[in-house]
C-alpha positions in Angstrom: 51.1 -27.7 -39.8 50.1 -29.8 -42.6 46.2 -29.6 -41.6 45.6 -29.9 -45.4 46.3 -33.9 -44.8 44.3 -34.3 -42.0 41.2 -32.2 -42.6 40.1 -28.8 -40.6 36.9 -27.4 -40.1 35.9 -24.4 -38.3 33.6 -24.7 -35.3 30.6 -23.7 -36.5 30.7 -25.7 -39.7 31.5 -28.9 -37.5 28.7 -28.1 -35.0 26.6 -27.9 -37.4 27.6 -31.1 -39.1 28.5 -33.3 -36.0 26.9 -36.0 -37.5 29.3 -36.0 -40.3 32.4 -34.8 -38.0 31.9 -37.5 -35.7 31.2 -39.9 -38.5 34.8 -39.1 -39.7 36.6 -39.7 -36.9 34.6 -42.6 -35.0 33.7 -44.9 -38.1 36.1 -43.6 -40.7 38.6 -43.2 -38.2 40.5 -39.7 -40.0 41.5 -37.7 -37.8 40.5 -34.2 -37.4 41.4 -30.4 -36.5 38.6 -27.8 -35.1 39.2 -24.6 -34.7 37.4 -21.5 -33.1 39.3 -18.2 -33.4 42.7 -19.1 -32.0 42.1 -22.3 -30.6 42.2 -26.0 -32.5 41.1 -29.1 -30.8 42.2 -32.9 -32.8 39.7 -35.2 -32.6 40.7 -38.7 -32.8 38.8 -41.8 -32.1 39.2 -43.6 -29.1 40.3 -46.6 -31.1 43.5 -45.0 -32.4 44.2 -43.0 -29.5 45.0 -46.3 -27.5 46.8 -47.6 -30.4 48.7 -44.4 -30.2 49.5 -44.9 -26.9 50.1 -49.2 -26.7 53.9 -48.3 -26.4 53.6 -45.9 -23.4 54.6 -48.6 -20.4 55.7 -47.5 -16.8 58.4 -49.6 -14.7 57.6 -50.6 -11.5 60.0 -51.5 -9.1 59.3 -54.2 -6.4 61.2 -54.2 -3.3 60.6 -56.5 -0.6 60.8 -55.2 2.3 62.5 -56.9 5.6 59.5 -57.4 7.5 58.1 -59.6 4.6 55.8 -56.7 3.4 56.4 -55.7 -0.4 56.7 -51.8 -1.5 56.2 -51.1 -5.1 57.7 -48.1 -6.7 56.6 -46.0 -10.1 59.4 -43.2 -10.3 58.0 -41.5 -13.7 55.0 -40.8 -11.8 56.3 -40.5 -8.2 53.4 -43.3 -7.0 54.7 -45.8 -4.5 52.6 -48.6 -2.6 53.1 -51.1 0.2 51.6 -54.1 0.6 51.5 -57.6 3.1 52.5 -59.1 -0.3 53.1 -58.9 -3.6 49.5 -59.5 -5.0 48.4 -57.3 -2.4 50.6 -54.8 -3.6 50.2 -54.6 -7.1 46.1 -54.3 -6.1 47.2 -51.2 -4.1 49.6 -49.8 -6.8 46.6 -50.7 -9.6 44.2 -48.6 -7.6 46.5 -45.7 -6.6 47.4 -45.4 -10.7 43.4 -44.7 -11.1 43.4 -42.5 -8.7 46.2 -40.5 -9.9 44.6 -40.8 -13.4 41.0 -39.2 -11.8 43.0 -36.6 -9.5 45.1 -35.2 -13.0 42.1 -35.5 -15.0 40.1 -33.2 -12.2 42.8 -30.4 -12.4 44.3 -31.1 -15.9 44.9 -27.3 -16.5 47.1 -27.6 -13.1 48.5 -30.5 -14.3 49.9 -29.5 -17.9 50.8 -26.2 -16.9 53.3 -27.8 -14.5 56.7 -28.9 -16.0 56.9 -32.2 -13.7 53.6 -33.4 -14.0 53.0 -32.3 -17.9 55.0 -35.6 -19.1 52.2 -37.3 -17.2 49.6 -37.0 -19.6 50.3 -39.8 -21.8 50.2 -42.3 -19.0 47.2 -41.1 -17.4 45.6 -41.0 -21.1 46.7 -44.8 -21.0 44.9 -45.6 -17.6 41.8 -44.3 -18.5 41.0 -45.4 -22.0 42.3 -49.0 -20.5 38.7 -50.9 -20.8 39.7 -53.1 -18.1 42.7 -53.2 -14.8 44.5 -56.0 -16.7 44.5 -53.4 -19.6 46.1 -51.5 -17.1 48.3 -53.9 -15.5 49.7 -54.6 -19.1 51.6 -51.2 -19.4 54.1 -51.8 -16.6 57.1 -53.5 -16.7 58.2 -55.1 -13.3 61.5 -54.7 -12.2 62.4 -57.3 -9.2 64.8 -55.6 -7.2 65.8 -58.8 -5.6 66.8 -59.9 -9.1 68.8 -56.9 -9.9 
């Protein structure tokens, strides 16, 4: 690893120096590595993480269903929602994506250790640094299936 170009401090130095740590990464916005013993953590601001992550989109598929309702479908996350409608719908699939996002946050060491729900992380990272539901809305890509 090339820790040299980012910067690397040991815990105890960057406890001891948050100030400057955090001044780094928040308002300088560099990177940086931590370590303690074996373990490294890299800090990023908040601010690059979401640009980081502005290209991570889900597709949702909408089917309409024959007794008018709409069902909307999010395979890469196994999430699907029914609605009366469409808007009603998309409300429901909005709030079932946050509370995905909570539930893998609460048992992330479940969560990453699991080969099918691993790839998750960057979406749910995506969800909850979203500052707003339009923020979230913005990362899925609608597929009509009555288009298709």
């Amino acid at each position: 690893m090339n820790a040299e170009l980012i910067g690397k401090q040991n815990f105890s130095t960057a406890r001891n120096n948050f100030k400057t740590v955090f001044d780094t990464v928040a308002i300088q916005q560099r990177p940086l590595i931590v370590h303690r013993h074996r373990d490294e953590v890299f800090l990023i601001s908040r601010r690059l993480q979401k640009e980081l992550l502005a290209g991570i989109s889900l597709s949702a598929e909408v089917l309409p269903e024959e007794n008018g309702s709409v069902t909307i479908a999010v395979d890469a996350l196994e999430i699907a929602v029914n609605g009366d409608n469409r808007e009603e719908a998309v409300q429901d699939l909005l709030a079932e994506l946050k509370r995905y996002a909570a539930d893998y946050m609460e048992r992330i060491q479940l969560f990453v250790n699991a080969p099918n729900r691993r790839v998750h992380l960057p979406f749910v990272l995506r969800i909850i640094l979203a500052d707003n539901d339009d923020e979230i809305l913005q990362m899925v890509n609608w597929i009509d299936a009555a288009a298709v």
